[in-house]
VOBA-1610 file (N, C-alpha, C; in pm, whole numbers, padded with zeros to 5 digits, always signed):
BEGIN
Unk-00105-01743+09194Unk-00222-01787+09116Unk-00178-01818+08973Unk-00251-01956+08941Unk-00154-01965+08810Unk-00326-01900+08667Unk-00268-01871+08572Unk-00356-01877+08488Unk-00331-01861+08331Unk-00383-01915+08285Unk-00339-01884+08105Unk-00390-01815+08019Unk-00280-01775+07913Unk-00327-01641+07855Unk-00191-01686+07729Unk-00265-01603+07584Unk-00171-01584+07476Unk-00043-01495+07527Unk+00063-01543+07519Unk+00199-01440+07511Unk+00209-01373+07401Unk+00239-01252+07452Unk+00183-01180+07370Unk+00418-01073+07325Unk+00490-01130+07407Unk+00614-01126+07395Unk+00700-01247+07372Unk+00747-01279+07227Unk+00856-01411+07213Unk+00950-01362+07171Unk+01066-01420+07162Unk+01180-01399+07152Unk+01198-01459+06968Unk+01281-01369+06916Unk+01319-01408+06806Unk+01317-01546+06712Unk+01356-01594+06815Unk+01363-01756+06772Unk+01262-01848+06794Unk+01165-01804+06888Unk+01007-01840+06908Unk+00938-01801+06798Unk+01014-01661+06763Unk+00904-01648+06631Unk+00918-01671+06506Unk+01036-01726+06502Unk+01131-01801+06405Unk+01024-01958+06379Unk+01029-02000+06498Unk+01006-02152+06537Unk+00808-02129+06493Unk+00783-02045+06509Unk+00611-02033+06493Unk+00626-01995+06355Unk+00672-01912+06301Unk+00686-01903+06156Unk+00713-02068+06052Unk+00843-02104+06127Unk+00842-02218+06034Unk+00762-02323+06070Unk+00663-02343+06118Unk+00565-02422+06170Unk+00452-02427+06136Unk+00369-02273+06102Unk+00302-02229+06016Unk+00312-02242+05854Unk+00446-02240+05792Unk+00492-02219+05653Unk+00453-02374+05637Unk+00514-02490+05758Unk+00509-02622+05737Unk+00393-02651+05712Unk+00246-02629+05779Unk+00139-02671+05809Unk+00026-02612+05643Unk+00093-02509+05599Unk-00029-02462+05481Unk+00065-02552+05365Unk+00173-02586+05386Unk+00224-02672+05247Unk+00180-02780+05226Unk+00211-02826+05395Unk+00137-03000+05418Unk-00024-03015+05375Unk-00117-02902+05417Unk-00218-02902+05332Unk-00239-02944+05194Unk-00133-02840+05132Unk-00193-02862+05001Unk-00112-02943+04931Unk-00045-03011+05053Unk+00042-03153+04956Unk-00029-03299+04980Unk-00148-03258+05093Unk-00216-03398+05105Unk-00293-03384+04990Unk-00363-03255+04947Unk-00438-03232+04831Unk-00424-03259+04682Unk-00273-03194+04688Unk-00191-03250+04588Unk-00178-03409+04547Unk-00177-03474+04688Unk-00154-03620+04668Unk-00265-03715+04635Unk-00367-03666+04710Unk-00548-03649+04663Unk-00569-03692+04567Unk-00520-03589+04517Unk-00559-03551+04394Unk-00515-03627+04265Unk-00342-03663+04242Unk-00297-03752+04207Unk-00353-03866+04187Unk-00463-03966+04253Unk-00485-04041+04250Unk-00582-04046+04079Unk-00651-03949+04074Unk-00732-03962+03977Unk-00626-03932+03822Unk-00521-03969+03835Unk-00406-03896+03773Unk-00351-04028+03692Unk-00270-04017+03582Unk-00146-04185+03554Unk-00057-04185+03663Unk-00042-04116+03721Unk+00062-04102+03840Unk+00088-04203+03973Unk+00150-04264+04008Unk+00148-04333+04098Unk+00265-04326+04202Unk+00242-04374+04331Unk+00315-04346+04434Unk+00471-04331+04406Unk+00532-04413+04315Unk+00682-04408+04307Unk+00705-04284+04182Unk+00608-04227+04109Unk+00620-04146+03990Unk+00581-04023+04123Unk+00532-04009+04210Unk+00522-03859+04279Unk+00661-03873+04370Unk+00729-03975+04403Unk+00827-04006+04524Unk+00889-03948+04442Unk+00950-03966+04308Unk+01046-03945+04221Unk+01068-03797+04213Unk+00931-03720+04230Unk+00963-03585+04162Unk+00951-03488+04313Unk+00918-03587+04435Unk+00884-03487+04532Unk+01066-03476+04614Unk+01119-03584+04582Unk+01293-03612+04634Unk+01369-03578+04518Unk+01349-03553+04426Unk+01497-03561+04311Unk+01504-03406+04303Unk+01321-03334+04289Unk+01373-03163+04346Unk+01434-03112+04427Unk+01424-03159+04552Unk+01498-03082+04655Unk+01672-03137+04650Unk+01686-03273+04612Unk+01812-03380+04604Unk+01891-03336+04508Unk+01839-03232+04371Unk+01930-03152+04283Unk+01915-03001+04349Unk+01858-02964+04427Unk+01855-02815+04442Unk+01922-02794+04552Unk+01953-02921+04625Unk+02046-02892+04772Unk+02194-03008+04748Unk+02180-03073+04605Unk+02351-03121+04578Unk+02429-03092+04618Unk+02464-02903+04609Unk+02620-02880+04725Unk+02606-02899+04843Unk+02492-02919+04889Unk+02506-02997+05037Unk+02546-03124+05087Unk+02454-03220+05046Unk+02494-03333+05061Unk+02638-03366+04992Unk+02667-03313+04875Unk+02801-03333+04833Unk+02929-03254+04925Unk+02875-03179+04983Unk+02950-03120+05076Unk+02995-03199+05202Unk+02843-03257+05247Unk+02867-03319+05356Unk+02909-03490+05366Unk+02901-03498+05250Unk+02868-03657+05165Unk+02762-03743+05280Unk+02751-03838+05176Unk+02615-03926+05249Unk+02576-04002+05346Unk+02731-04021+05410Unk+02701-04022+05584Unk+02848-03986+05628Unk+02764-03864+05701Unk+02848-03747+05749Unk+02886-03834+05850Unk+03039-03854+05922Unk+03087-03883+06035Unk+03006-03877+06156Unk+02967-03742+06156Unk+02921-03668+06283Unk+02789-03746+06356Unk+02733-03795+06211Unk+02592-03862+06252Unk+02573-03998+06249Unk+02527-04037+06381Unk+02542-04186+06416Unk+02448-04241+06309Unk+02455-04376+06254Unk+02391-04424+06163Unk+02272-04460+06187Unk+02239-04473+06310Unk+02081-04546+06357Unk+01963-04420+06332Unk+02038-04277+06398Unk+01962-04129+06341Unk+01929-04119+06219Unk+02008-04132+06125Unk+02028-04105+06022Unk+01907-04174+05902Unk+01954-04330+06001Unk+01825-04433+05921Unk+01705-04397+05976Unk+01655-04347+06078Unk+01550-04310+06152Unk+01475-04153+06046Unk+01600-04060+06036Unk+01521-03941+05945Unk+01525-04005+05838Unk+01577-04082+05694Unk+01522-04131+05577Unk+01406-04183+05584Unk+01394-04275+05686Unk+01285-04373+05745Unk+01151-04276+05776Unk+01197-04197+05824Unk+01093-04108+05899Unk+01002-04002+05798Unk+01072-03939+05771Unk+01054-03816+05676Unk+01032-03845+05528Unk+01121-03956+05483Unk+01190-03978+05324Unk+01082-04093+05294Unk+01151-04151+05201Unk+01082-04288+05115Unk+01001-04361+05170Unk+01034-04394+05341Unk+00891-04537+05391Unk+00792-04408+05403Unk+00808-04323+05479Unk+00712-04253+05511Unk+00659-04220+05396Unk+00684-04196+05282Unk+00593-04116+05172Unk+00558-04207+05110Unk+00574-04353+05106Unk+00515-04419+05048Unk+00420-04490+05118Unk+00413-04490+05255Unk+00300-04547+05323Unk+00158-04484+05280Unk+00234-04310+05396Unk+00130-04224+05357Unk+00063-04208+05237Unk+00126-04207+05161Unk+00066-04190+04981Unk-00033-04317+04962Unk-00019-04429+04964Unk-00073-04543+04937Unk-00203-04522+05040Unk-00230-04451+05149Unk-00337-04442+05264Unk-00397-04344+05214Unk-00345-04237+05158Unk-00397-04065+05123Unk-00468-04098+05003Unk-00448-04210+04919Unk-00495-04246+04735Unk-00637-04296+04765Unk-00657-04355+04873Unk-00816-04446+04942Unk-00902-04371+05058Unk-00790-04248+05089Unk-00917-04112+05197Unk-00942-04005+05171Unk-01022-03954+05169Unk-01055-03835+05166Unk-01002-03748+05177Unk-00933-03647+05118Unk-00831-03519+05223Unk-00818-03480+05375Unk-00947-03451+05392Unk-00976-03384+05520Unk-00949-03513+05609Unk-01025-03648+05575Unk-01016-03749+05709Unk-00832-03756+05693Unk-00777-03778+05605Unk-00644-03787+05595Unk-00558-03708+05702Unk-00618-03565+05646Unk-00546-03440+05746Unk-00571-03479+05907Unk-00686-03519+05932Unk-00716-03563+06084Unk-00638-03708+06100Unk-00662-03804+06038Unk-00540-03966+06059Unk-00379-03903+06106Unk-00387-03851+05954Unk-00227-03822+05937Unk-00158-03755+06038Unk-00240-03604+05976Unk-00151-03457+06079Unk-00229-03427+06222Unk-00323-03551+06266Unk-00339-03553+06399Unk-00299-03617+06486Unk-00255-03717+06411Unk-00176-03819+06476Unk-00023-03782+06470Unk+00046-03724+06389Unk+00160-03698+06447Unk+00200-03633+06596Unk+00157-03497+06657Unk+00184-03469+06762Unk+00180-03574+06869Unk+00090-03644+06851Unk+00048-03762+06999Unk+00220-03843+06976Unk+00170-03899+06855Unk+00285-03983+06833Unk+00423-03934+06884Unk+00419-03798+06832Unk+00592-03753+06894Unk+00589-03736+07036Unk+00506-03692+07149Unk+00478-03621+07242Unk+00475-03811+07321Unk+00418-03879+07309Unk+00443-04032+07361Unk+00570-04075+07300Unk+00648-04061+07213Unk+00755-04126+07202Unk+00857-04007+07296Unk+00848-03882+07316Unk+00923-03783+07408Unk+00894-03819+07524Unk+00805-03884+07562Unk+00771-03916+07734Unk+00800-04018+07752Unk+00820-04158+07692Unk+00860-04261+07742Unk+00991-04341+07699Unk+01027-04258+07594Unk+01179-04287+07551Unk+01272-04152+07627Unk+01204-04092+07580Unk+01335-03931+07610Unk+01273-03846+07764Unk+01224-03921+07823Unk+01155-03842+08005Unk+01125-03721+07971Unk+01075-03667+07829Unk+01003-03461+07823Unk+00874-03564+07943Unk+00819-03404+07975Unk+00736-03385+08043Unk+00639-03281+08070Unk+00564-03316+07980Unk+00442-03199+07913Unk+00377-03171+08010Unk+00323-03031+08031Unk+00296-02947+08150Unk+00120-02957+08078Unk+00082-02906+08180Unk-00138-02955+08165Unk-00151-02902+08113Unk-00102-02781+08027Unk-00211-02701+07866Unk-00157-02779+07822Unk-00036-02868+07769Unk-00006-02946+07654Unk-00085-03081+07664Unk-00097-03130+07750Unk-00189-03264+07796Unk-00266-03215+07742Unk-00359-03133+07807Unk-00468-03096+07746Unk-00512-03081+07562Unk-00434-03006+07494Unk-00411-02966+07395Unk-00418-03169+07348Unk-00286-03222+07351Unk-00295-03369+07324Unk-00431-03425+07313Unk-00494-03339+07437Unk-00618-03474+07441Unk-00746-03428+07349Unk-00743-03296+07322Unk-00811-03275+07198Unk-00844-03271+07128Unk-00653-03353+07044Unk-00654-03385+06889Unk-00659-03543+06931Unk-00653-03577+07016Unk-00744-03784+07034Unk-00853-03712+07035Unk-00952-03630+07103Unk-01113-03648+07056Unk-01128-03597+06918Unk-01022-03554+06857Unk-01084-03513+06722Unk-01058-03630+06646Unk-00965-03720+06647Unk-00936-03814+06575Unk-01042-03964+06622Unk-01078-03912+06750Unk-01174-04029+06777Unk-01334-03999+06719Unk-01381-03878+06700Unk-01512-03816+06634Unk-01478-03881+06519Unk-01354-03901+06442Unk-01366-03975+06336Unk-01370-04054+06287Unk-01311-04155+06398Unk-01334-04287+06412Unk-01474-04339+06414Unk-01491-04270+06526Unk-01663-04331+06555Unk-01759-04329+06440Unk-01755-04202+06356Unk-01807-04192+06214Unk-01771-04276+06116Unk-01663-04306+06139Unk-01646-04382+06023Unk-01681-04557+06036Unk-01707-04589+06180Unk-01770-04703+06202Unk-01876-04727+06203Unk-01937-04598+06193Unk-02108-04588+06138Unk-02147-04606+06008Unk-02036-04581+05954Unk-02110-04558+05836Unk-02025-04601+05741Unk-01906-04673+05794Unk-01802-04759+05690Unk-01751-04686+05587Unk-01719-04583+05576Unk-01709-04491+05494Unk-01563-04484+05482Unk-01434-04484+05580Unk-01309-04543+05519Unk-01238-04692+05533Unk-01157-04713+05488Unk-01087-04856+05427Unk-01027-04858+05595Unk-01055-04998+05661Unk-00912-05009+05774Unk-00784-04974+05720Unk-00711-04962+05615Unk-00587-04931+05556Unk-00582-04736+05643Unk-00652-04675+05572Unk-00666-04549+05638Unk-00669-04569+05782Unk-00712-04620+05888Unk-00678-04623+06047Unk-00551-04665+06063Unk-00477-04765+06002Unk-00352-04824+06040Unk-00224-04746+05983Unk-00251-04745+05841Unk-00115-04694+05727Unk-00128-04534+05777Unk-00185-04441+05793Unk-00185-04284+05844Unk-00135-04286+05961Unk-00180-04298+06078Unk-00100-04327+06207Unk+00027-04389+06212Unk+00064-04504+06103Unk+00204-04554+06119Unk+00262-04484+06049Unk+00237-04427+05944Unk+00337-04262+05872Unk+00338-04152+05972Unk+00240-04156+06098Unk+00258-04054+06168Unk+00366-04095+06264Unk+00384-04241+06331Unk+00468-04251+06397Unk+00623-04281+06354Unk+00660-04252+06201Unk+00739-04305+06153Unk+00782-04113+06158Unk+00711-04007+06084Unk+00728-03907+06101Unk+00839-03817+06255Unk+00714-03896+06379Unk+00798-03862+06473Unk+00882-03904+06552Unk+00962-04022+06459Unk+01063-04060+06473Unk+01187-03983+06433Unk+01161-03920+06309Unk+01223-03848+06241Unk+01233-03748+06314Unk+01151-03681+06354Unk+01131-03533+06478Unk+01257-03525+06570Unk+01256-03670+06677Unk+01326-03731+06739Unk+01482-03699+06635Unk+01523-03790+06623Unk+01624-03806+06516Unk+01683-03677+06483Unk+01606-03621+06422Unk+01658-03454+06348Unk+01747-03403+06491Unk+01655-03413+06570Unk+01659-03287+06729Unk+01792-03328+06744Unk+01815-03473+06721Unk+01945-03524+06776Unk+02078-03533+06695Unk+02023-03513+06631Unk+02140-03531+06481Unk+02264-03464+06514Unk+02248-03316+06524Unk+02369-03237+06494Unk+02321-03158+06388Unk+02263-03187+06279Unk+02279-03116+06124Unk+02177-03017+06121Unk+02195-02930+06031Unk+02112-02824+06013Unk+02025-02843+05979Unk+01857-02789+05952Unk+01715-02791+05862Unk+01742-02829+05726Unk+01886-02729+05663Unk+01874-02766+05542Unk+01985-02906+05509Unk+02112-02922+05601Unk+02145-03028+05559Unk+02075-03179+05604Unk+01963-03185+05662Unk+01902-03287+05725Unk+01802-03294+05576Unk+01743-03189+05568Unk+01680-03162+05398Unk+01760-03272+05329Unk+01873-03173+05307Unk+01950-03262+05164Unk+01962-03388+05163Unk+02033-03474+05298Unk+02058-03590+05304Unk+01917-03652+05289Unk+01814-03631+05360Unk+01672-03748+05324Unk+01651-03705+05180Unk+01635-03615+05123Unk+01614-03634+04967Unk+01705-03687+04899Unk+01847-03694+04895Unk+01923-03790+04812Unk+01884-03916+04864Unk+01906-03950+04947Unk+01882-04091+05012Unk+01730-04108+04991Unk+01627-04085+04984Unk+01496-04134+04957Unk+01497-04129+04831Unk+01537-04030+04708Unk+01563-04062+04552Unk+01602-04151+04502Unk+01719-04185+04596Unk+01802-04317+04522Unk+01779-04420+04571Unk+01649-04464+04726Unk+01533-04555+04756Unk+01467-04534+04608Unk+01377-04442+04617Unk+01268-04446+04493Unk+01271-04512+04345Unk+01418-04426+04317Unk+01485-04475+04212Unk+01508-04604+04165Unk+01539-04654+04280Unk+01579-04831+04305Unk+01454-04870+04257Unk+01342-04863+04365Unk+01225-04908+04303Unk+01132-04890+04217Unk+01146-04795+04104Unk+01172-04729+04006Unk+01177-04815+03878Unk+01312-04855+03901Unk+01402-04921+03749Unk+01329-05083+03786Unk+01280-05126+03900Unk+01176-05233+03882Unk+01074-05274+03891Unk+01004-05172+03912Unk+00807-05145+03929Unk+00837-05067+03760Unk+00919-05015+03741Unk+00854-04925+03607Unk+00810-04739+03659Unk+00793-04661+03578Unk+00775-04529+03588Unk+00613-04491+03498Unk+00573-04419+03577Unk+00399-04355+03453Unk+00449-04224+03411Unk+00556-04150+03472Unk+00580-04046+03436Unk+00557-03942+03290Unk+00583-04084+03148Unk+00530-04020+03035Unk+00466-04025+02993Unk+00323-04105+03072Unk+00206-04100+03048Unk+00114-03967+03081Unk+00162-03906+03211Unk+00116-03762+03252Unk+00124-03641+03213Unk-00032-03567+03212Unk-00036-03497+03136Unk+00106-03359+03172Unk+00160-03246+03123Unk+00195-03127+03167Unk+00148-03051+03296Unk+00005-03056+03276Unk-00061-02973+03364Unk+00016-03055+03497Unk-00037-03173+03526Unk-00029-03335+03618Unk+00091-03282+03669Unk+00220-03244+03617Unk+00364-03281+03615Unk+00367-03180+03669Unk+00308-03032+03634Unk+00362-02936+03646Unk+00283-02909+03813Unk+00199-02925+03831Unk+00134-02927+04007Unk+00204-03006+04081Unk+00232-03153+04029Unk+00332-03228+04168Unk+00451-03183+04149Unk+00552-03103+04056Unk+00667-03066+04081Unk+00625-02938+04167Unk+00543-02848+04134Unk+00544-02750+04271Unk+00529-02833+04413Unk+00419-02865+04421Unk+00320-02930+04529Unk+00433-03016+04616Unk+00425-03161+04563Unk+00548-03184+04612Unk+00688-03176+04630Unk+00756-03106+04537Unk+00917-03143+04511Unk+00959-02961+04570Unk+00913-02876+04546Unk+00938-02739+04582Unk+00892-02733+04678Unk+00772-02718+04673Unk+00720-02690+04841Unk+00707-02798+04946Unk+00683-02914+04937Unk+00669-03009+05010Unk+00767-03106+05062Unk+00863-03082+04944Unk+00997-03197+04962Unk+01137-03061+05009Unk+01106-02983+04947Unk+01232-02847+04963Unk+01163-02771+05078Unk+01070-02671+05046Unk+01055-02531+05170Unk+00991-02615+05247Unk+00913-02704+05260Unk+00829-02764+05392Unk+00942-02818+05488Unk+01020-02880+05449Unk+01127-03010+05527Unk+01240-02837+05596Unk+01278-02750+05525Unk+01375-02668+05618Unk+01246-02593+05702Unk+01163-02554+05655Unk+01081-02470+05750Unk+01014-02551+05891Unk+01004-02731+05865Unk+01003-02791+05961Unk+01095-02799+06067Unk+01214-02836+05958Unk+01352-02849+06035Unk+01344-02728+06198Unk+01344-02611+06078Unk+01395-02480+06198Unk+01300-02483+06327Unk+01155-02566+06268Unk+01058-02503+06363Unk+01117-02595+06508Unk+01200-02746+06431Unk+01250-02831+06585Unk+01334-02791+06655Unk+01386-02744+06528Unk+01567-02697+06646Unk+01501-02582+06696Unk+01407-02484+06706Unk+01426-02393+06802Unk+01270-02380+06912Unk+01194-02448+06860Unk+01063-02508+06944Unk+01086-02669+07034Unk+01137-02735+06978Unk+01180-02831+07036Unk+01094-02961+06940Unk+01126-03084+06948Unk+01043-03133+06882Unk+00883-03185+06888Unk+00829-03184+07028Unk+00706-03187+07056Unk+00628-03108+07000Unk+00665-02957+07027Unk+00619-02852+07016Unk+00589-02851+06849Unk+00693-02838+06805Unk+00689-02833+06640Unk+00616-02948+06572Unk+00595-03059+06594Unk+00506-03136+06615Unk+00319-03094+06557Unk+00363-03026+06707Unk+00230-03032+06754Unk+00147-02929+06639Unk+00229-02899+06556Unk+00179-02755+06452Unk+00070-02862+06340Unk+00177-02986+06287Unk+00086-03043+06191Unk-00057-03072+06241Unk-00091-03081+06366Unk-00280-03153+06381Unk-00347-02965+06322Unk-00283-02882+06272Unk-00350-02780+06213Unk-00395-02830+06049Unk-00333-02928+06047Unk-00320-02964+05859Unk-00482-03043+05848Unk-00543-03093+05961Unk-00715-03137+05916Unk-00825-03009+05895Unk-00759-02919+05967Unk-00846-02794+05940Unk-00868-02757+05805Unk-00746-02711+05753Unk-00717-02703+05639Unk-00745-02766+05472Unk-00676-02888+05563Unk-00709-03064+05430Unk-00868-03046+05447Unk-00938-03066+05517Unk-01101-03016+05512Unk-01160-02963+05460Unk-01121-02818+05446Unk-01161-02729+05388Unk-01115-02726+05226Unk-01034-02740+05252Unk-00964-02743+05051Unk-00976-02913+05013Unk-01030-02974+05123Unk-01083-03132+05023Unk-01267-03054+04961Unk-01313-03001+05091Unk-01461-02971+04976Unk-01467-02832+04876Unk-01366-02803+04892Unk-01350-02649+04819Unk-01306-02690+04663Unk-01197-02743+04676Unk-01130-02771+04568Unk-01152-02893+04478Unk-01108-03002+04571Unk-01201-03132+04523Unk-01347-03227+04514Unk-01420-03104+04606Unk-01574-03127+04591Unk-01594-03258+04662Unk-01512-03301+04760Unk-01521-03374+04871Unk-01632-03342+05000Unk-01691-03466+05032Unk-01876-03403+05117Unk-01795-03392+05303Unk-01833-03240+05319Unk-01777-03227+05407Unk-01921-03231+05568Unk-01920-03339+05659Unk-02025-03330+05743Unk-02001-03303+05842Unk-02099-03283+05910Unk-02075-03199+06095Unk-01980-03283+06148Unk-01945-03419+06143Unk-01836-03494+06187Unk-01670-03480+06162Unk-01670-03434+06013Unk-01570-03390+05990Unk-01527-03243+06043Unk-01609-03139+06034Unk-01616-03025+06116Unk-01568-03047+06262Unk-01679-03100+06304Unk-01615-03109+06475Unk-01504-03168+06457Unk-01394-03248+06421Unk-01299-03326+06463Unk-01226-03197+06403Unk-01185-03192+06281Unk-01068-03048+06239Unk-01118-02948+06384Unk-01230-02920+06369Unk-01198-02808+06487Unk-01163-02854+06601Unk-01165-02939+06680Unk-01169-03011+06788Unk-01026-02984+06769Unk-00943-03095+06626Unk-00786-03073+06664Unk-00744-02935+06665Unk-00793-02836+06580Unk-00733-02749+06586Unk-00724-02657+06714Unk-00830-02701+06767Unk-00808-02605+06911Unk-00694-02682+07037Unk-00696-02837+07009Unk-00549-02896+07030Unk-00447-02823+07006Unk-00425-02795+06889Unk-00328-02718+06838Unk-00224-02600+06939Unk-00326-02530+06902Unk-00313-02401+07020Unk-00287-02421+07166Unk-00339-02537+07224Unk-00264-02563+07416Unk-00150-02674+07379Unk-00154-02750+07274Unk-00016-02837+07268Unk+00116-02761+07207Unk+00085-02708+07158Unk+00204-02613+07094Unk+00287-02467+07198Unk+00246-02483+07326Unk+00280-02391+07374Unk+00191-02240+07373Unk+00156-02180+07296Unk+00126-02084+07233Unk+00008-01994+07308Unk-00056-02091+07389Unk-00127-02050+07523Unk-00039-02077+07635Unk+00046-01966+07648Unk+00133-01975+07735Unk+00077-01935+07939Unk+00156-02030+07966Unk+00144-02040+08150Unk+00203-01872+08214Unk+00120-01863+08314Unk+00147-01732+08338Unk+00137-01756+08485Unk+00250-01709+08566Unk+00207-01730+08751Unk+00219-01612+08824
//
């Protein structure tokens, strides 16, 4: 008889892999918030790229200088896939989509759409083969992301930019997922290399768009260097890292559709963003995704 139930016994590295998955998911929160938030700021997409990659890109230097900037080991197509994925396109898509939505719808576009995205690119590129709580789980965070759709065609309330640019940072994300799993390199040297390499993207475009940086206030400077560059660009990216290499990358994945719950709640808490029964049902909807795609309601026979 088969039936499901929380495991209530994991092994070290399960709880390793749920730890850094969790650490990932409350940063990503408050870095969509962070980014939110920014908008009402002098700050602009290449002035937050700058400070969310050059923190972690000076704080993990003996790495990448260790490993220099393309390590032998790692085929070049991976390599362009995690910058691509994780680094500069991705944060500048997302950012430019996150400046025109709401937090919370963001957290549901963005961090609901990643798991699908990785979990369809694992099934028809790489043959995984997700067992029926994870289907299931999958198909929860599509009705949560579709409750939001439908709302928002009622009532026109986000930009088509938000349906297209969030989902394609999500599938650019779990490309990167992909990529990492395959690499070879560690959480933190996969860290180091996309932050040098997305800095010295940024940078580039930088010295010819121009910088707002000394237009912003202290306070401004001093929240996106935590928000993004410490927690979001440094502890989020290794605590992701670990959660792939030892959950696998679907699985670890599947942690971000927790980030609409969250982005929801701290878009009307903090930024006084109008939170309605539509937005409610969809965060909860994904979040109970969450829990059968991630494993975590484990199969029992």
């Amino acid at each position: 008889m088969t039936s499901f139930s929380v495991t209530n016994e994991k092994s070290p590295s399960l709880i390793t892999g749920y730890a850094g998955g969790t650490v990932t998911v409350l940063i990503w929160a408050t870095w969509l918030l962070a980014t939110r938030h920014s908008a009402a700021t002098p700050l602009g997409s290449i002035d937050i790229g700058l400070i969310r990659y050059g923190v972690p890109a000076l704080a993990l230097s003996p790495v990448w200088l260790k490993i220099g900037l393309l390590p032998k080991s790692v085929p070049l197509h991976l390599l362009a896939l995690m910058v691509a994925g994780a680094g500069a396109v991705f944060f500048l898509v997302a950012t430019l989509a996150i400046h025109a939505t709401p937090a919370g719808s963001s957290g549901i576009l963005l961090g609901g759409s990643m798991p699908l995205a990785t979990a369809l690119i694992g099934v028809f590129i790489f043959g995984e083969r997700p067992d029926i709580t994870r289907k299931l789980g999958l198909a929860a965070i599509v009705g949560g992301v579709l409750i939001l759709l439908v709302q928002s065609l009622a009532d026109a309330s986000l930009p088509w930019t938000s349906f297209v640019l969030l989902p394609a940072g999500a599938v650019l994300w779990a490309s990167y997922t992909h990529a990492f799993r395959r690499s070879g390199l560690t959480a933190i040297q996969a860290s180091a290399l996309i932050a040098i390499w997305s800095f010295l993207i940024i940078a580039a475009l930088a010295g010819v768009f121009g910088t707002s940086l000394a237009q912003a206030s202290a306070e401004d400077l001093g929240l996106q260097v935590l928000s993004q560059g410490i927690l979001s660009g440094l502890v989020a990216m290794v605590a992701y890292g670990t959660a792939v290499k030892t959950l696998g990358g679907t699985q670890a994945a599947a942690f971000t559709a927790i980030t609409p719950v969250l982005a929801t709640l701290g878009g009307g808490v903090l930024l006084g963003e109008e939170i309605g029964l539509a937005e409610i049902a969809a965060a909860v909807i994904t979040g109970i995704g969450v829990a059968l795609s991630t494993g975590i309601a484990a199969r029992r026979r």
